[in-house]
N, C-alpha and C positions, 0 to 999 in steps of 0.2 A: 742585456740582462741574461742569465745563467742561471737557467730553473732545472732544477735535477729531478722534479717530476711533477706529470699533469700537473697534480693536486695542488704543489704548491705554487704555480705557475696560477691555477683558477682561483686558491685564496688569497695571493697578490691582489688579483683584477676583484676579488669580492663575489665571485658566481660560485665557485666549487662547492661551499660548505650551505650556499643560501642563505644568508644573515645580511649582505651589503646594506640592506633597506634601512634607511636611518626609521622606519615606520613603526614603531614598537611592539605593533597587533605584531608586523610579519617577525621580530626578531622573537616573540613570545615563542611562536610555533617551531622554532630550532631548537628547543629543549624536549619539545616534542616528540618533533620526526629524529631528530640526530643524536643527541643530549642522553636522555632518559633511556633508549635502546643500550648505549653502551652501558648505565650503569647496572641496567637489567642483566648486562651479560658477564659482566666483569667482576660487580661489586656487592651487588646483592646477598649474592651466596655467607658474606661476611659481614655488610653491613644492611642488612633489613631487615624481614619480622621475625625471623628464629635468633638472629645474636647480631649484637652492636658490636664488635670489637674495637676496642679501644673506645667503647661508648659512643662511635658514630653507626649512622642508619639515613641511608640515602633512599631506600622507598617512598615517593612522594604520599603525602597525606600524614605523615607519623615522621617526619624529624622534629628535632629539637629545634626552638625558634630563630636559632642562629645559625641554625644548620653547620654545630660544631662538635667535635669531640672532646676526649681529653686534651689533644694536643691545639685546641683551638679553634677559628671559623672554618671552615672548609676552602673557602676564596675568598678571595677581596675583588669588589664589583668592578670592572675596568684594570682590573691590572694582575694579568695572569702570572706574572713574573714573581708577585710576593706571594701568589695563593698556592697554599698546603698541596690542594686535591695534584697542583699540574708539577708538581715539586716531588709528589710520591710517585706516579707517574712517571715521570720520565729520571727516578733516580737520583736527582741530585741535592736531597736533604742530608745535612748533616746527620742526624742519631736514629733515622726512621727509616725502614729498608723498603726500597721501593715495593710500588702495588700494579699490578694485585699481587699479593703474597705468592711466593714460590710458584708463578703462574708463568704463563706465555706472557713477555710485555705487550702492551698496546701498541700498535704499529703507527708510527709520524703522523699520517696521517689520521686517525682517530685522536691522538691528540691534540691536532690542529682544531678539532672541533671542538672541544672542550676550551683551548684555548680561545677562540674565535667568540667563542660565547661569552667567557666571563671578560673577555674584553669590549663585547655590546654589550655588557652593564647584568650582565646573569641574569637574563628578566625571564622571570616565569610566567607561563600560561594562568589568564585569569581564572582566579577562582582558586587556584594556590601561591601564596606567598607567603614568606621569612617567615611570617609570626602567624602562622596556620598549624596548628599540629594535630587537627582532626581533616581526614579525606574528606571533600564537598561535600560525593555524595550520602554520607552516615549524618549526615548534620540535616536536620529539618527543613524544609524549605520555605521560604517567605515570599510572601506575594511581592514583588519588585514595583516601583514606580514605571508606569509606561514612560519611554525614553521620548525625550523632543527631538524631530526632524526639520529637516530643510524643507523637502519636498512635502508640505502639506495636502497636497490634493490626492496624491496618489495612496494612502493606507484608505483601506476600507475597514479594518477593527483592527483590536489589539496586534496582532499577530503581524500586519505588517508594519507598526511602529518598530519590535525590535529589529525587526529584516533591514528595514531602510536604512535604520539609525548603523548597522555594521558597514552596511551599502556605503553608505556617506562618509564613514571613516578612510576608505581606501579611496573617495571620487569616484563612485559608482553608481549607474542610475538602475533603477529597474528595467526588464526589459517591457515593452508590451502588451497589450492580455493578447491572448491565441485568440484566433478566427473565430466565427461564432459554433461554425462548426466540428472544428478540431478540438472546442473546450466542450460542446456537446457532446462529443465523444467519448474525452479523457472521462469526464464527470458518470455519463450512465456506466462505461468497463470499472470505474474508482469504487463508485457505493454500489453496484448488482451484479459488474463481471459481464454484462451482455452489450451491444451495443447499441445505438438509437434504431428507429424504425424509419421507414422510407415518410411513414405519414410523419413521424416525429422531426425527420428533418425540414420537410415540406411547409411546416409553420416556422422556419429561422427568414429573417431578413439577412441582409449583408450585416448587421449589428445584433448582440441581445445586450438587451435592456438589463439594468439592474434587477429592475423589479421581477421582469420573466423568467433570469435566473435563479433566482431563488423561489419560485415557481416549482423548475423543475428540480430546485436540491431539496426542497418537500417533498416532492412528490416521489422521489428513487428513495429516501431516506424511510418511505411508508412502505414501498413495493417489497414484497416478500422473496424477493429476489435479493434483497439487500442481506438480510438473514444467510442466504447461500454464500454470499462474498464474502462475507466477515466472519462468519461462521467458518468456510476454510480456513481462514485467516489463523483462528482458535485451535483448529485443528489440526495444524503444523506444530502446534505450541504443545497441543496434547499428545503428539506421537501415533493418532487415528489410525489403523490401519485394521482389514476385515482377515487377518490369517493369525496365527499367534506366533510367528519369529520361530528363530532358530531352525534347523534343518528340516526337521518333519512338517513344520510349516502349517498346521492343519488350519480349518478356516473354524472361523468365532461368529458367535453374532454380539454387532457391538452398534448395529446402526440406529436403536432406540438410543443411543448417547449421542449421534452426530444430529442426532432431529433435535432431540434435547438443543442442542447448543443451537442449531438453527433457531427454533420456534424464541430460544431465550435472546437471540439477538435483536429477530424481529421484534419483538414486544419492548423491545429495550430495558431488560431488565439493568437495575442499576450494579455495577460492576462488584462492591461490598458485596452484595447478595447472589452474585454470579459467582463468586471465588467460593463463598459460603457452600452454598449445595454443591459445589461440586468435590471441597475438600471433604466437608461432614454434613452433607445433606442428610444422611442414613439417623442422625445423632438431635435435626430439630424435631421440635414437641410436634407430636401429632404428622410425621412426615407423610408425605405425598407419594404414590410409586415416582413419581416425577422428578421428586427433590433424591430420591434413593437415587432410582435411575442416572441424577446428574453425577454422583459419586464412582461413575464408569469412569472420566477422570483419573483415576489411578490407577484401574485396571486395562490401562492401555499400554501395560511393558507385557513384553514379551514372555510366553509361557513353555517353557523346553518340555516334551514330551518323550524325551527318546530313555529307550531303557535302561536299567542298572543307575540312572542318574543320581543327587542325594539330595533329595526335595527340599531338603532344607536350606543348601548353598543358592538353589535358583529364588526359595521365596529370600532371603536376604537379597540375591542380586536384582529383585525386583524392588526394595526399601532403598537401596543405593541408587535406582533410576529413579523411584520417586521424590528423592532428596536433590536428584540434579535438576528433575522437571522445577521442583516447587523453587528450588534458587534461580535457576533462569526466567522461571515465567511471572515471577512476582516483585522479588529480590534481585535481578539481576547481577548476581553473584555467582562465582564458579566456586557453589555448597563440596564439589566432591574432591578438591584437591586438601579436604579438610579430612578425608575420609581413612588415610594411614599414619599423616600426622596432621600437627597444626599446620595449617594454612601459613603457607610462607609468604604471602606478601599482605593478605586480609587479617581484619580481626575479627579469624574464629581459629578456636582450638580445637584439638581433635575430640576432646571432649563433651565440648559445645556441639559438635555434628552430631552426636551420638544423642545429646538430649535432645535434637530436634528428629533425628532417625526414632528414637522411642515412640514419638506420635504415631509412626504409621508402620508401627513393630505390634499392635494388637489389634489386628483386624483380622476373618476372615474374609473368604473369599470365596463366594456364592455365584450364581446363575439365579435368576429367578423370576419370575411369569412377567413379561412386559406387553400382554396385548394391546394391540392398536385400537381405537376406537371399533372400529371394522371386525375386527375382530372379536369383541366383548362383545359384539351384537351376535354375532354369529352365535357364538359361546351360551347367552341368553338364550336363541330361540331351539338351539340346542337342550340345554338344561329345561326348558319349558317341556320339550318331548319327553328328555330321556328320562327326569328326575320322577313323573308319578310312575312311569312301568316299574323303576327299578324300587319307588316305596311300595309299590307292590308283590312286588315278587318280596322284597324282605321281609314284608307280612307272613304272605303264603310260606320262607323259609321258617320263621317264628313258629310257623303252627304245624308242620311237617312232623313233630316228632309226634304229638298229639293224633294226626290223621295217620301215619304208620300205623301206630298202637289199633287204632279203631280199625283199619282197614286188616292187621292182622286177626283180631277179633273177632271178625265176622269173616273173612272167606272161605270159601269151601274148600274142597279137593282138589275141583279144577284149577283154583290160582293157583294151588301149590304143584299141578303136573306139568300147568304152565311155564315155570320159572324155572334158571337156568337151578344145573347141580351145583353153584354156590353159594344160592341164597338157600335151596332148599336145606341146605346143611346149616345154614344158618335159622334157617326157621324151627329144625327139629332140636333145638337148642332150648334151655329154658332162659328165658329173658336175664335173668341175675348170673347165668354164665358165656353170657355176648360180650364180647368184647369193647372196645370202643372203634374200633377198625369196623366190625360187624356193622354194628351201627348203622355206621356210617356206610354200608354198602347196602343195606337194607333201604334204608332213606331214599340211596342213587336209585335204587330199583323201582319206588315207588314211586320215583318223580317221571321217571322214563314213559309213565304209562299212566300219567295224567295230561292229556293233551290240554288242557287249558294252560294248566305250567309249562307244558313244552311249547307254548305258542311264546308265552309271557317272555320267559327265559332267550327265547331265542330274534325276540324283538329288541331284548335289551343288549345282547351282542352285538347285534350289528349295526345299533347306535352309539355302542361303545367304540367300534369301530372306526367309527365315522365321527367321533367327537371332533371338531374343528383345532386343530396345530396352534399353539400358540407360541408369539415371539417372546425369546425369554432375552434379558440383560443381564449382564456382569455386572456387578456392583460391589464396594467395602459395609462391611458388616461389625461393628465394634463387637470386641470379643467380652464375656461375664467375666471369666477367669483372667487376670493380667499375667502377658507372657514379660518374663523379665527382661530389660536391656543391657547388654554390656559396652562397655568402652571395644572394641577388638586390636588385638595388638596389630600392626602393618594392615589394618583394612580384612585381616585373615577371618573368617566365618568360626574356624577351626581354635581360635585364641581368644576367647572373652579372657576379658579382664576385668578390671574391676563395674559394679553396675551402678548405673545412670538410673539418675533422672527423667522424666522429660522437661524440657527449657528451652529456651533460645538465646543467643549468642549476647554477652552483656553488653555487648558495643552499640546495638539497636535498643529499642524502645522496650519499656520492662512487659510481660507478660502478665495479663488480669485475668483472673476463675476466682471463682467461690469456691471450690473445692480442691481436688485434683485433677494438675492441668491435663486436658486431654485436645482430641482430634479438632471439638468445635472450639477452641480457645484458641489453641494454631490458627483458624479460617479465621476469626476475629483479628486475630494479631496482627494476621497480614495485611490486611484491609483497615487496620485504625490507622487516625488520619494523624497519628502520632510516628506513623511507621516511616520514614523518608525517604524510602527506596520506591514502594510498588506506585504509588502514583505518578513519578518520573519514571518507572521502568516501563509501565503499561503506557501511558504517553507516547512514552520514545517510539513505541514499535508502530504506533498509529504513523504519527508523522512519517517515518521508515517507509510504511507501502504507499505514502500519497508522494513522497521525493523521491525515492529512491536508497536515502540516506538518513539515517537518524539525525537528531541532534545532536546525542550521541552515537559515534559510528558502532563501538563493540557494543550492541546491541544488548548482548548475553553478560557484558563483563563493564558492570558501576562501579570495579574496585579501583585498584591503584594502577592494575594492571593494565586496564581500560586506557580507551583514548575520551581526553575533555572534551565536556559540550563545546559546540559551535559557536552556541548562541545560549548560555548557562541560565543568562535572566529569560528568557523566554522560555526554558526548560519547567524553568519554576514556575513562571507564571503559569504556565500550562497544569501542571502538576495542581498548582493550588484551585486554579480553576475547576482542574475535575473535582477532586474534591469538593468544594463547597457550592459545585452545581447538583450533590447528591451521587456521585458517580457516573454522572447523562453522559453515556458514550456516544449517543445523536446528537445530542449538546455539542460535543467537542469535534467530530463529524462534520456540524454544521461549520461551527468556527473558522476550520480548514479551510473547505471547499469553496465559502464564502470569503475567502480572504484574497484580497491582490496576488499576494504571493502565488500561491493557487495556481490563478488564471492566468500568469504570463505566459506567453510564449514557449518552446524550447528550442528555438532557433539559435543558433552556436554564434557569439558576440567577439571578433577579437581581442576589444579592449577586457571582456571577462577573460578568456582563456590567458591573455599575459598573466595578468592579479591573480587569479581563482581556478587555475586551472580543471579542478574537482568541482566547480561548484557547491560548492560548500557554504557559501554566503548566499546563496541561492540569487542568483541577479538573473536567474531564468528560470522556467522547468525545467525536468529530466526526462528526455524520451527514456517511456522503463518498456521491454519485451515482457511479454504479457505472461502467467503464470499458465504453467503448462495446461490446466485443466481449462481457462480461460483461451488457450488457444483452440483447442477441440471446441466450446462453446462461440466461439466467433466463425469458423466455420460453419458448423450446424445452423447457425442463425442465417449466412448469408447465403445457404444453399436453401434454406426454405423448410430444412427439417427436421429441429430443436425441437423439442420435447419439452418444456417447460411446467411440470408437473414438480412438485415438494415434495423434498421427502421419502420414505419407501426403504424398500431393501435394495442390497446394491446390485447393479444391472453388471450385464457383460456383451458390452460391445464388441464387433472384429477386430480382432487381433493378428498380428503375422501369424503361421504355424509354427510348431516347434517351440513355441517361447516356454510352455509350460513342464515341456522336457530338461528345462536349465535347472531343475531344482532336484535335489536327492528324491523327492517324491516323484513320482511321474504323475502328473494328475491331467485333467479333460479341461477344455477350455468351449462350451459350446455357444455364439456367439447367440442373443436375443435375436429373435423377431421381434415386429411390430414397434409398437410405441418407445418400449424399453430401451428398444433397441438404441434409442435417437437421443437418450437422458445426456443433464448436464457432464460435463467431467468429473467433476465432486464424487459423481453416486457411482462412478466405474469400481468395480470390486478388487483391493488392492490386497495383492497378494506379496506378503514383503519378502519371501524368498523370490518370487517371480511375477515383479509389480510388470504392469500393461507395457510396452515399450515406448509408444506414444508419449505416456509421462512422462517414464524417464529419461527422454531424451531430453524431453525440456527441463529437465532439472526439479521433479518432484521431488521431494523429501522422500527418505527411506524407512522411515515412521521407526529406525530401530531406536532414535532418541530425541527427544525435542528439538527443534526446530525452528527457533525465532528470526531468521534472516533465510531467505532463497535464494540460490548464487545464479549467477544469468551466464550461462555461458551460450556459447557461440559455435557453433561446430556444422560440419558438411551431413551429419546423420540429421539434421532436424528438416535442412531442406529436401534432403532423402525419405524425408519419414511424411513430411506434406503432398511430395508428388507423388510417394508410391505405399505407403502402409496402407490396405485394406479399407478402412472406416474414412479414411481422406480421400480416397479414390472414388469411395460408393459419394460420400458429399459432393465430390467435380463433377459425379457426373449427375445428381441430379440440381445440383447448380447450373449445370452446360442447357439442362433441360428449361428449367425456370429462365435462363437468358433469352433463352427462341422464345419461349412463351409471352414472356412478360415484356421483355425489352426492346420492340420493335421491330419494325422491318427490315431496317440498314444495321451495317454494320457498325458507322459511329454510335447510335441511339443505345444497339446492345450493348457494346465495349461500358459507353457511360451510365447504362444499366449495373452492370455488372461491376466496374469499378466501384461506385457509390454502395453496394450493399457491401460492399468488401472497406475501404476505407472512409463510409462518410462523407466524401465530396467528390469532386467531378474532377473528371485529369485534364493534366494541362495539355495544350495544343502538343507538345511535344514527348510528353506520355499517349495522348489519344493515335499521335503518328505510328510512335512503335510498337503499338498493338494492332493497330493497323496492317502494316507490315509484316509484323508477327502471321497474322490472320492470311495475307496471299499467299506468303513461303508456305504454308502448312497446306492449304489448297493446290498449290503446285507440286508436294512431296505426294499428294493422294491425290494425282493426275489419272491414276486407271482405276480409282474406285468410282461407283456407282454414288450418282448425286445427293440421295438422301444419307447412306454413309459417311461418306464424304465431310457434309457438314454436321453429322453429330459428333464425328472423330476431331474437327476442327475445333469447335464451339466447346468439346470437353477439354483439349488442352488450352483453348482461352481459359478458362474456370481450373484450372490444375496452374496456370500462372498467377493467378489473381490472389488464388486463394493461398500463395507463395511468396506474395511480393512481401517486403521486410514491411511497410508500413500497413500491411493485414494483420500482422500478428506484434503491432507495437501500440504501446499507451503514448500518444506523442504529448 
């Protein structure tokens, strides 16, 4: 054989292109991964949502049912030789000039893909074929029939019927459930972000029980801890951050909206009424400061403060981030590539953006009194002092002109030698030609030199003083006056065009008001269970932090652009379920964590990694690295000195030096004492020109724009930033301390002290060896220190490893 290159040598053998699989699931997913990118990059531009030429339009979701043009079908299934598309392609049609038009050709090999495809029979991904000309996800979703399996013993609810039922299609078994103690683990970091307790491991047998399990998925799902997990969760979604962006960076107070979301997860408010106050809380009957409050929500884009700026361009660029939040977090849609023109692969036009940017084009934008319980008391016993002095002195003010008059009246000579030469000159004045200045210096004089008003007066100063500080909140405020909307030409602030509406895009579900549509009609809209996006969008991201992976992978992007669900009926099942459990996000929670799926194992299977390489059919769990702020909280806890208090203003824990000099500002960074000092990660004070370092090493979000997926990366500064940034260093070593104290005599008994607070179980004989060893080297490098040095020096780099090892800082 004579193969003149790789490619076509691997599509001979059936491996290069990945289609060999006579399996249909695996030849679906080649239009996929191979298929669909080329047409995205070739043919789009001429045939998808802005023009069909020649009446064809290859964007999946919106072709014609035959997926033909004027000149006919595009292929013929199994036989690429007669089909159109591989004939324009590579040139050889008689009347039709090859494609892509006046372009670069397509290189052999990319044609071989396309060939290769429509010769395994052109099969699309479930959930798009031939006679589809609506995208999935735009179309409503229907509760599906749970699927029948083989393996009946192994589902424990819905959710592992679909799992299995894909399982089965390729010969797949599930794996395992995890240790009792590794799924205890996964389970408390999953719903509170902290992890078990030494007493909480101490009731596990070698097994848990069904019934003890869901025990303790009660019991984390009530903890107000859970609130902090998911509540971050939200908080990536909203862009949270305590500075307001852009260079001058200055700090905001915005943490009465991150309590808000906290306190609203734990109560588990149902998600309809969660989206509600937070779009138009300000707008229901009779609102709440609390339901205001939740409307912070959109006042989480960034505020430019630098001068000569033109206030107008920043408040529009702040309506343009709230149209990317409200598409990504609800709609999973990319709203802003709608934002200069129509949307080239979705159905919205530019216009359609504009009438949904009209909603949150009339609001202002306020500060306003948010005190804390704590606070209103203080405030109360405040106003109890200060309110009758100062109804007092307003009397005595009321009656001042009256007692002037009288006291002029009568006094003698003496008051008047007494008194400086400006009143005097005001005294020898006859009353009708005093001025109103006079007056009113006449008055001051006579107050000066009544000591009972100068007591009064000067009581109420210095409780005026001393009036108790209150937290105030950022919140939207609907404006009386309607500002108008325009279309804008290219996205330009500078170019209205013609004016809008407000509306929503016709391709979704129609919009209901009684009047005109405004901010709380939007919240409704989003949230009607006619909508077919937000309940599979909101879904998706749940599943996302319990695997790793959504159902759907782009997260952020349900359009065409998007990659397909995984597992579509299960999507929907899901989707319908929240829904008509009332919006129970502890409902769906429970589902989850309760499910087989859930509780397998994540130990790496050969026979998966041939099949499934990504795990994507889920035949295991996914070891996930824990989110940055949940690393600092896993420390803190296994050293002893977490902080677990709710809530509050944000703390400022040690930081390296110099971090706060990276910002055009120069600002102070002074780290807490005390209790504050030791708060979760969540409540660290995040400054988004110069966020904490610790975070961002682990990959916190930049809070400059929503956030619905966190990237894990991997890098040598993280274990850099565990063994030496300040706030992990002061943890080892009151860890190294807590090990002598608490975990015995010897040194195996410490190590497996100290292990278990760090990973949850016990090391194995050949992890317990090399810490071991660890442990003599380190003693033998500090052969001339003094014994008590010695072993605190020892004992804190044990705890500076522990608190290091990769599965400390993993969800396994």
């Amino acid at each position: 054989m004579n193969f003149k290159s790789i490619t076509q040598f691997l599509t001979a053998i059936g491996l290069g292109l990945g289609i060999c699989s006579s399996n249909a699931q695996d030849a679906s997913k080649v239009f996929e991964t191979d298929v669909r990118p080329l047409f995205k990059t070739h043919c789009y531009r001429c045939h998808g949502a802005t023009q069909q030429k020649g009446g064809l339009r290859l964007d999946l979701g919106y072709a014609p049912s035959s997926w033909s043009g004027d000149s006919g079908p595009v292929w013929v299934k199994n036989n690429s030789k007669e089909s159109l598309l591989v004939q324009l392609l590579r040139g050889t049609h008689d009347s039709i000039e090859a494609m892509p038009y006046k372009k670069e050709p397509l290189a052999e090999s990319e044609i071989q893909i396309v060939v290769n495809w429509i010769d395994q029979g052109a099969i699309l991904p479930e959930g798009l074929t031939e006679d589809s000309n609506e995208h999935w996800a735009f179309v409503k979703p229907v509760k599906p029939e749970i699927p029948s399996v083989n393996q009946t013993s192994w589902p424990r609810n819905p959710i592992d019927f679909f799992i299995l039922a894909k399982l089965e299609e390729q010969d797949l078994t599930p794996s395992e459930m995890a240790p009792a103690r590794t799924l205890l683990r996964r389970l408390f970091l999953d719903l509170t972000g902290l992890p078990p307790s030494r007493k909480d491991l101490n009731t596990l047998g070698p097994q848990l029980s069904d019934d003890d399990y869901k025990d303790w998925v009660e019991d984390l799902l009530t903890s107000p801890h859970f609130g902090e997990r998911w509540g971050r969760h939200w908080l990536d979604v909203a862009r949270y951050a305590d500075s307001n962006g852009y260079s001058i960076d200055g700090a905001r107070s915005m943490w009465r909206y991150r309590d808000w979301v906290i306190d609203a997860t734990n109560a588990n408010m149902p998600f309809d009424q969660f989206t509600i106050e937070q779009i138009a809380g300000d707008m229901l009957p009779h609102a709440t400061m609390e339901q205001v409050i939740a409307t912070g929500f959109h006042r989480n884009t960034q505020i430019n403060q630098e001068g000569g700026i033109d206030r107008e361009q920043f408040r529009m660029e702040s309506i343009f981030d709230r149209m990317a939040t409200t598409g990504a977090a609800w709609l999973g849609i990319t709203t802003g590539c709608a934002q200069c023109h129509d949307h080239k692969f979705d159905p919205m036009t530019q216009e359609e953006y504009y009438q949904m940017f009209a909603f949150f084009n009339n609001q202002d934008e306020p500060s306003i009194p948010a005190p804390t319980h704590e606070e209103s008391m203080r405030l109360i016993a405040w106003e109890k002092e200060y309110n009758p002095l100062q109804a007092q002195l307003d009397q005595m003010n009321k009656e001042l002109p009256d007692k002037v008059w009288q006291w002029e009246k009568f006094f003698d000579a003496k008051d008047t030698e007494t008194a400086p030469e400006e009143i005097k000159a005001i005294l020898e004045k006859l009353p009708t030609d005093r001025s109103e200045e006079d007056e009113k210096k006449l008055i001051e004089h006579y107050k000066k030199n009544q000591p009972d008003y100068v007591n009064i007066n000067k009581k109420v100063e210095q409780l005026r003083r001393r009036r108790p500080r209150l937290t105030t909140a950022m919140v939207l405020k609907e404006r009386t006056e309607e500002r108008p909307t325009h279309l804008l030409v290219k996205g330009d602030f500078t170019r209205p065009s013609d004016r809008v509406k407000p509306g929503v895009p016709a391709s979704l579900h129609p919009l209901e008001t009684d009047g005109k549509p405004n901010r709380l009609d939007l919240a409704n809209w989003l949230v009607s269970k006619e909508n077919p996006l937000t309940a599979r969008v909101v879904i998706n991201r749940v599943w996302q932090k319990y695997f790793g992976t959504g159902i759907v992978e782009t997260e952020n992007d349900f359009g065409t652009q998007g990659t397909l669900p995984s597992h579509p009926e299960l999507l929907d099942w899901l989707a319908c379920e929240f829904m008509d459990s009332g919006w129970d996000l502890k409902h769906m929670h429970r589902l989850i964590v309760t499910s087989a799926t859930y509780r397998q194992s994540s130990r790496i299977r050969k026979d998966l990694q041939e099949i499934d390489t990504r795990n994507l059919l889920l035949g295991r769990q996914n070891r996930l690295r824990m989110d940055s702020e949940i690393v600092r909280d896993v420390a803190l806890h296994a050293s002893g000195l977490l902080n677990q208090d709710i809530g509050g203003p944000s703390v400022h824990p040690p930081q390296p030096d110099g971090v706060m000099g990276l910002g055009q500002v120069q600002r102070s960074w002074r780290a807490d004492e005390g209790e504050s000092r030791y708060r979760r990660g969540m409540y660290t004070f995040f400054w988004r020109a110069t966020p904490h370092p610790a975070l961002s090493v682990f990959d916190s979000p930049d809070a400059f724009s929503t956030c619905t997926r966190r990237i894990r990366s991997n890098t040598p500064l993280q274990a850099l930033t565990l063994l030496n940034d300040p706030a992990f260093h002061e943890m080892a070593t009151h860890f190294s301390g807590l090990i002598q104290e608490q975990g015995g005599n010897d040194d195996a008994a410490r190590i497996r002290f100290g292990f278990e607070r760090c990973t949850a179980r016990q090391p194995s004989s050949d992890e317990l060896q090399q810490l071991l060893l660890f442990i003599q080297n380190q003693r033998q490098l500090a052969e001339k220190t003094d014994a008590a040095h010695k072993e605190k020096q020892v004992w804190l780099n044990v705890a500076r490893v522990l608190l290091n090892l990769d599965e400390t800082i993993t969800r396994e």
